[in-house]
N, C-alpha and C positions, 0 to 999 in steps of 0.2 A: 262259814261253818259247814263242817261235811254231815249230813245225816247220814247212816247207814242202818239195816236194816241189822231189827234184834238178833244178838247172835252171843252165846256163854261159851268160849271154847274148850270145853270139858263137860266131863260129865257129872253130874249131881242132884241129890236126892232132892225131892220136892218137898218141901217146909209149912208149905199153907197151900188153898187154893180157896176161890169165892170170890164177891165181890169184882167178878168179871176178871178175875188173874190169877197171879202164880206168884207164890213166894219158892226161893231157890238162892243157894250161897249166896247170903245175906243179900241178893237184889231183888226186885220186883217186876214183875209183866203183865201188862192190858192186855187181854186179849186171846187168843187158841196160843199153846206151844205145839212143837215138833221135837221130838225129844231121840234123838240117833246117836248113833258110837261118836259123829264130828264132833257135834255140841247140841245147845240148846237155842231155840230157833223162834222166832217169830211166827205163827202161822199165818195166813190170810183164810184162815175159813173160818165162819161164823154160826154155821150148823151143817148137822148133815146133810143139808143138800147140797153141799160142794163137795162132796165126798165123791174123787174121782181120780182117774191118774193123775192127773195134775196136781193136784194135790198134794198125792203124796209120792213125787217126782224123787223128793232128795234121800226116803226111805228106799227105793227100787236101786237108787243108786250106791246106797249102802248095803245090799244086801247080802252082802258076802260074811256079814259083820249081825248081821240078824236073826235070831232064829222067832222070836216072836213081837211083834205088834198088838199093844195094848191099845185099842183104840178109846176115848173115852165121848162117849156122847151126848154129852151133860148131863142134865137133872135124870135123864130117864133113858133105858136100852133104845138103841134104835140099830137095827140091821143094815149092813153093810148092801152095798148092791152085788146082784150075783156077778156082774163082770168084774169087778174089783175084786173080790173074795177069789176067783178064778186067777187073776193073775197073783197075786199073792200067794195061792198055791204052785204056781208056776216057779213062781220065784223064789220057792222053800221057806216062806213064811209064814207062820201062824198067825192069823191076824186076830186076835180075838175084842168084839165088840161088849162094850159093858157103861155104867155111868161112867160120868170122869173122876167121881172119886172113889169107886171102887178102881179104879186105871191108877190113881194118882198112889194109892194106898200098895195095890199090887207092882206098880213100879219099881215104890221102894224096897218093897222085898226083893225081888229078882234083882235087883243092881245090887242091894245089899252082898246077893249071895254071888255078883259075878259075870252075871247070866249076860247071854247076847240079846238082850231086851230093849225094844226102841217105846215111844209112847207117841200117841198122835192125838192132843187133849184139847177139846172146846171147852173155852169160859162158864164157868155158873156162877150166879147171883151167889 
C-alpha cells in the first residue's frame, strides 16, 4: 500500500471547517490546508509558530499565480512575522493574516469571483 501525502488536484471551495478539519468536494481533512492555483494540500503546521519560508515553500513557488494569501490563524488573529510578510512583499503577494474562518469564508468569495487567491489554513476545534 502506497501512502501519499494529502493532495485535491483542483480547486474548490471550502464546505465546512472545525473539529480540527476541512470539508471540500465532498472529501474530508485532519489537519492545516494549503490552498494554491495546483490544488489542495495537506499542511504540516499546527500553529503559528511554524509559520516560515518553509512553510510556505509551494505558495512562493506559485506565485506567478498569486496575488493574495489569506492566511488563517485559527481561533484568534495572530501576526505574521515581519521577515515573512517581507518576502511576500517581495514576491507581489498580499498576504493578509485573519481567523481561519474569516480565511475560510473570504476564500470562498474571491475564488467565487475568480480571483488569484491562495489560502494557508490552521485546524480549529
Amino acid at each position: 500500500m502506497e501512502i501519499r501525502k494529502a493532495h485535491f488536484p483542483g480547486r474548490a471551495p471550502l464546505e465546512a471547517y472545525g473539529n480540527q478539519g476541512f470539508r471540500f468536494a465532498n472529501m474530508s481533512h485532519r489537519g492545516a490546508l494549503l490552498c494554491v492555483p495546483s490544488g489542495i494540500y495537506g499542511w504540516d503546521v499546527t500553529d503559528s509558530s511554524g509559520f516560515g519560508e518553509e512553510a510556505f515553500q509551494r505558495v512562493f513557488e506559485e506565485q506567478a499565480d498569486i496575488e493574495v494569501l489569506l492566511v488563517g490563524t485559527g481561533v484568534e488573529l495572530k501576526p505574521l512575522p515581519e521577515d515573512l510578510k517581507a518576502m511576500f512583499r517581495e514576491a507581489g503577494i498580499l498576504a493578509d493574516p485573519m481567523s481561519t474562518g474569516a480565511a475560510v469564508r473570504t476564500y470562498n468569495v474571491l475564488l467565487s469571483e475568480d480571483r488569484a487567491v491562495a489560502a494557508a489554513l490552521l485546524a480549529v476545534d
